[in-house]
C-alpha positions in Angstrom: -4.0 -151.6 -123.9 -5.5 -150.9 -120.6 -4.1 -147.4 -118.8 -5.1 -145.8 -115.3 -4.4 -141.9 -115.4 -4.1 -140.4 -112.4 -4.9 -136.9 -110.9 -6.7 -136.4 -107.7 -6.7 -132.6 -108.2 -7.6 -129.8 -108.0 -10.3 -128.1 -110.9 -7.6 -126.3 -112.9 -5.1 -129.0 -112.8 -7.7 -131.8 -113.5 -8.7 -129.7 -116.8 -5.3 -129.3 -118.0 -4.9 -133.1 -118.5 -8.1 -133.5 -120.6 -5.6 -132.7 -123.9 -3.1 -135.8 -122.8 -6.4 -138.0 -121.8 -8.0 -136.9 -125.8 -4.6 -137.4 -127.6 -4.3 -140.8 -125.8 -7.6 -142.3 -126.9 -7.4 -140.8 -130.4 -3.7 -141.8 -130.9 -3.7 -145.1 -129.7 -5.9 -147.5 -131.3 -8.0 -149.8 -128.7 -6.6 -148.3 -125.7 -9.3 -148.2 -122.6 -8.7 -145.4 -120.7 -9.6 -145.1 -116.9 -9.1 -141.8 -114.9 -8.6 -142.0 -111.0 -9.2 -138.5 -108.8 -11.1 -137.6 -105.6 -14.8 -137.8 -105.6 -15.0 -134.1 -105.1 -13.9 -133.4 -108.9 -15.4 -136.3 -110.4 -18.0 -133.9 -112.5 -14.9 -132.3 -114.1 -15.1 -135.8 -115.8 -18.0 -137.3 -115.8 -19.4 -136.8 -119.0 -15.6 -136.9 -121.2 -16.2 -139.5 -123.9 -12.4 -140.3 -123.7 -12.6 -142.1 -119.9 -14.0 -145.4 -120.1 -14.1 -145.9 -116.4 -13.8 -142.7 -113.4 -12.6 -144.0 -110.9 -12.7 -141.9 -107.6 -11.5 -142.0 -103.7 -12.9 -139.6 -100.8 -9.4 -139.8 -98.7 -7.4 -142.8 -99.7 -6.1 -145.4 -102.4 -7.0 -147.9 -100.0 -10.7 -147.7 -100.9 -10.0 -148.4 -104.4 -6.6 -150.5 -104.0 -8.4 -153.9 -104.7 -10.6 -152.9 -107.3 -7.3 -151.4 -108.9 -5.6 -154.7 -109.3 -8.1 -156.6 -110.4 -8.5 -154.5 -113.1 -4.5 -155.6 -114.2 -3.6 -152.5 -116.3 -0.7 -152.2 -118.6 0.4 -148.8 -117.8 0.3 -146.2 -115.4 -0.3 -142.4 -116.3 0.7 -140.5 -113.2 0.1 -137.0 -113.5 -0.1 -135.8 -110.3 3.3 -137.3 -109.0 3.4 -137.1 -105.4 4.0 -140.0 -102.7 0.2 -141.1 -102.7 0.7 -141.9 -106.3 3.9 -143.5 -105.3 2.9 -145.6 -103.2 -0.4 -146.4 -105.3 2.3 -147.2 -107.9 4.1 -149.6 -106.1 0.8 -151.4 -104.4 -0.2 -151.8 -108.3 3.4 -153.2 -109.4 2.8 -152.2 -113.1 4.4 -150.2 -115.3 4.4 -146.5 -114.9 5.3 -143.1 -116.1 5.1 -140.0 -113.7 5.4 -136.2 -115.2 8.0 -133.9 -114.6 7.2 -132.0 -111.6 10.2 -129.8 -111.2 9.7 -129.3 -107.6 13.0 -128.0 -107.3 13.2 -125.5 -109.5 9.8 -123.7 -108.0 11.2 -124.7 -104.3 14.2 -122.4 -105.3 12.1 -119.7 -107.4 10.0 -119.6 -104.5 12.5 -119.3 -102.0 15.5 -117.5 -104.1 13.5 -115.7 -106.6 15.7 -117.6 -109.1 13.6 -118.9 -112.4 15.1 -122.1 -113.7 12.1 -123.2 -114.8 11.7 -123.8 -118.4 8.9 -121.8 -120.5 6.8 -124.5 -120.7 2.9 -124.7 -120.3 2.0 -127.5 -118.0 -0.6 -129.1 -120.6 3.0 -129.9 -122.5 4.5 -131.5 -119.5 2.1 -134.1 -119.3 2.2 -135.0 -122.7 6.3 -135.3 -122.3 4.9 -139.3 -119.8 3.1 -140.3 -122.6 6.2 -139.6 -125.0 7.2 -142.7 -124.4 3.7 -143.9 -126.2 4.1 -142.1 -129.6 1.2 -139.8 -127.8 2.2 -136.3 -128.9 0.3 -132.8 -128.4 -2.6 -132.5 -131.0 -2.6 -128.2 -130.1 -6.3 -128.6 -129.2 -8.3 -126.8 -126.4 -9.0 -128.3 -122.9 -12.2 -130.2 -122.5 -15.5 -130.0 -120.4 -18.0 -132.1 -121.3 -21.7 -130.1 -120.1 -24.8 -132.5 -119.6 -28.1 -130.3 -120.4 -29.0 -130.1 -116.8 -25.6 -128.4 -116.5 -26.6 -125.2 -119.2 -27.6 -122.3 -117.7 -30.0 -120.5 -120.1 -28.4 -116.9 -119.3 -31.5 -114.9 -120.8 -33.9 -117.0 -119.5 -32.1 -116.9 -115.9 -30.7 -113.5 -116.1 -32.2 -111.4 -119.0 -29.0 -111.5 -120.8 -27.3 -112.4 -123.8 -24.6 -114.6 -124.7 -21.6 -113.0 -125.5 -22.6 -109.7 -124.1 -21.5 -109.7 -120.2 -18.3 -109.9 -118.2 -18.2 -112.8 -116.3 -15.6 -112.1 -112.9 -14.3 -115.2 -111.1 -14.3 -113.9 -107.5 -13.2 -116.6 -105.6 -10.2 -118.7 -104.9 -9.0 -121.5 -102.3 -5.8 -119.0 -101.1 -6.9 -115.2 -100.2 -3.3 -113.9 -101.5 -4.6 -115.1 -105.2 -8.0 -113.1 -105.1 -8.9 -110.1 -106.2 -9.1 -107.5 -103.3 -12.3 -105.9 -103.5 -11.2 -102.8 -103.4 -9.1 -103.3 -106.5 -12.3 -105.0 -108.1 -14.2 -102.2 -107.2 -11.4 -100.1 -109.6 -11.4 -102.5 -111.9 -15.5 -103.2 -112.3 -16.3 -99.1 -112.2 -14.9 -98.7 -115.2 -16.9 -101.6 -117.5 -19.6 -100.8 -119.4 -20.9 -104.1 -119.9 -22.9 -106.2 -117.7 -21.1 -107.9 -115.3 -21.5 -111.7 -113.6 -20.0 -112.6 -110.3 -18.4 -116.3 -110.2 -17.7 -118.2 -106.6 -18.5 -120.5 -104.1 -20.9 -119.1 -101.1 -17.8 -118.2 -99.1 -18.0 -115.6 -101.9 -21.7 -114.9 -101.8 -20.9 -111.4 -99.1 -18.1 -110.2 -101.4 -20.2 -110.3 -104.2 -22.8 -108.4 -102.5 -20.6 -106.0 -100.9 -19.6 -105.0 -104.7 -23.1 -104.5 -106.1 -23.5 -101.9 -103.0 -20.4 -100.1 -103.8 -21.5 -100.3 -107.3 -25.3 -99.7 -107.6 -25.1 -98.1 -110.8 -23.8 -101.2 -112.7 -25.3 -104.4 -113.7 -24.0 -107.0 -111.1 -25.3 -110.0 -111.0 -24.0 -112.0 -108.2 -23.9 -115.5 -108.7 -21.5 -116.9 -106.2 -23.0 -119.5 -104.7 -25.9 -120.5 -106.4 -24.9 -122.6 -108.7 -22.8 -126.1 -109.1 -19.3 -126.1 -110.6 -20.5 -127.3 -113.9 -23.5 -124.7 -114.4 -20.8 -121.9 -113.3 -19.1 -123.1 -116.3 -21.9 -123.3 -118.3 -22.2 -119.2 -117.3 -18.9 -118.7 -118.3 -18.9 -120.5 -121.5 -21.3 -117.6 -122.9 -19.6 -114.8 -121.6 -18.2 -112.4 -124.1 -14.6 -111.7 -121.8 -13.6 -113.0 -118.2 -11.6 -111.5 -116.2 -10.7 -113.8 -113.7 -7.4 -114.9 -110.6 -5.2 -117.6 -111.0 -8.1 -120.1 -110.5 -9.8 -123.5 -111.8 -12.4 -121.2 -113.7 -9.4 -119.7 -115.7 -8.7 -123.1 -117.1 -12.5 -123.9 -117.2 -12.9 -120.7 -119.7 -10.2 -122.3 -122.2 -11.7 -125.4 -123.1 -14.8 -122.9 -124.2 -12.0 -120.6 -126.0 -13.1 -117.5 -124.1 -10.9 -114.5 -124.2 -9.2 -114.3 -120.5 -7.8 -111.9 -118.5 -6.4 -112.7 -116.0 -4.8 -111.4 -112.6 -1.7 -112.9 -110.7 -1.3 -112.2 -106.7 1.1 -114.2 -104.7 1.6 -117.0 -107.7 3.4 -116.5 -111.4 2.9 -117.5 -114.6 6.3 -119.1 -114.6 4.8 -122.3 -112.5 3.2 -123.1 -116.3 -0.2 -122.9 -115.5 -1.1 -120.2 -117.5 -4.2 -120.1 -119.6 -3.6 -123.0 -122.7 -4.5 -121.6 -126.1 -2.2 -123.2 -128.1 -3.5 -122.1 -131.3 -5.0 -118.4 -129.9 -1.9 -116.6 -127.3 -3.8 -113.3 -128.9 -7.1 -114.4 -126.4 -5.6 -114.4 -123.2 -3.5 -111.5 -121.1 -2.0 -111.6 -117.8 -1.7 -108.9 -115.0 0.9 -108.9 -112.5 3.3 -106.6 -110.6 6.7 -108.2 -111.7 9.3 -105.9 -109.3 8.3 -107.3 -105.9 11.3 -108.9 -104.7 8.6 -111.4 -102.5 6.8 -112.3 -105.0 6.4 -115.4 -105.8 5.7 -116.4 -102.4 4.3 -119.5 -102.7 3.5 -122.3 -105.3 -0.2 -122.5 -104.1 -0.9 -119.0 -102.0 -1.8 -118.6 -98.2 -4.7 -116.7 -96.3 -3.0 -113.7 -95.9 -0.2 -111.9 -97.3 3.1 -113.0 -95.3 4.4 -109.3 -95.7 1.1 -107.6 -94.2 0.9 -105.5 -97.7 -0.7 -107.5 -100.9 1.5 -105.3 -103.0 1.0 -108.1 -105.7 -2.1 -107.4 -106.0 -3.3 -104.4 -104.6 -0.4 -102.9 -106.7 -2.1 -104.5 -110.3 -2.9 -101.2 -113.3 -6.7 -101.4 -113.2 -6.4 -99.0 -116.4 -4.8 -101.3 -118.2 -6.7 -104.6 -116.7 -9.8 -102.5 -118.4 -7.8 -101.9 -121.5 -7.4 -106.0 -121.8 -11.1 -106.4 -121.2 -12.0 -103.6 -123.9 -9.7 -105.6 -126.4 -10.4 -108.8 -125.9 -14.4 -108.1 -126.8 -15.6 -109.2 -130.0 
């Protein structure tokens, strides 16, 4: 059998269908496996010994469309679900299954502040396409799959050792799910520890910003400097991370590191929650659950619609601290 999955993105959603992807090669004898996202992700997958082929687009299916159909699968995986992979569905003509999205039910949580969603992790809504297969959830751990130009040596590169710094994912796509940095700057004052800064270089001034305010801890700031990969590679031998509803949240489960993490404009309800199916004791989350505007979105925005950040700005940096104190081995 011959199967094109399909998720064009983003990080965190990408890495919570490397469980369906592993359970699918390991549960169905001979299957070939090929994975279709955008080129911008494609190290997320590069190096996972369950894809047979990647597959990847810059903007549209139409690069790829012939290519597609010559390969004549027997099934479609879609677990992005959207009309791109509708229509790439019907261009194909084969077989397919398509995951529940329940767009309605986060369209009225969002809007009414009614939860009809189910408590259900996302990692188990994929597997409920491939149900159909016999494919159930094996209860393992995410996957990324580091090459060795990927590892960062974090005492060669910063004097440190492994599983003896905080590592702080800084950065996110929508402001209204990071961090303020005046609520880091709470947070961060009270850890002992040292501390590494995750992000892009849109975060790189943030990150300095803190080490100012803070010249009495050790911050190293990181944002920036290093590829998505190696960033995981830092936060693989961190000893906590405290970290927004992000991609590097999901990145630290596949390396089982204890999470904390902090919820602004988005809720844990969506399902996208850190996945430790056999550890719930490794991960907490921190949100202010008695804003009637909260959630306001299913992704976030640049700003707060309400001019206040209550969601986040309001968040118990005591007891943040606590979870990070907790979670340490």
């Amino acid at each position: 059998m011959k199967v094109l999955v399909v998720r064009f993105s983003s990080i965190g959603d990408i890495v919570l269908t490397t469980p369906v992807v592993r359970a699918l090669k390991q549960q169905k004898k001979g299957i070939s496996i090929h994975y279709l996202t955008k080129v911008s992700f494609q190290s997320l997958l590069q190096h996972n010994p369950n894809i047979d082929k990647l597959i990847t687009i810059q903007k549209s299916i139409n690069e790829v469309i012939e290519a597609l159909r010559s390969e004549n699968y027997d099934l479609i995986i879609d677990l992005h679900h959207n009309l791109r992979t509708l229509g790439l569905r019907l261009k194909l003509g084969k077989k397919a299954y398509a995951f529940p999205k329940l767009q309605l039910k986060k369209w009225i949580l969002v809007n009414f502040k009614k939860d009809l969603l189910p408590e259900v992790h996302i990692v188990d809504r994929y597997f409920e396409t491939v149900r159909p297969l016999g494919v159930v959830n094996d209860k393992q751990s995410c996957e990324l799959f580091l090459s060795e130009e990927d590892k960062i040596n974090v005492n060669d590169t910063f004097g440190l050792a492994s599983k003896k710094y905080l590592a702080v994912a800084i950065g996110a796509q929508y402001k209204t799910k990071q961090v303020p940095i005046v609520k880091l700057v709470e947070i961060l004052s009270q850890i002992t520890m040292p501390i590494v800064l995750l992000g892009g270089e849109t975060d790189r001034e943030t990150g300095e910003r803190l080490k100012g305010i803070l010249p009495e801890k050790n911050i190293i700031n990181t944002c920036g400097d290093f590829t998505l990969l190696q960033s995981a590679s830092i936060v693989a031998q961190a000893e906590v991370i405290l970290t927004n509803d992000t991609g590097l949240m999901h990145i630290a489960s596949c390396f089982q590191i204890p999470t904390v993490s902090l919820w602004g404009n988005t809720v844990p309800s969506f399902g996208m929650y850190p996945y430790f199916p056999n550890n719930p004791e490794k991960f907490t989350l921190h949100e202010v659950k008695d804003l009637s505007c909260r959630p306001c979105s299913k992704i976030g925005f640049q700003s707060c619609p309400k001019k206040h950040f209550k969601c986040m700005l309001n968040q118990d940096a005591n007891k943040i601290v606590g979870s990070i104190e907790g979670l340490k081995s």
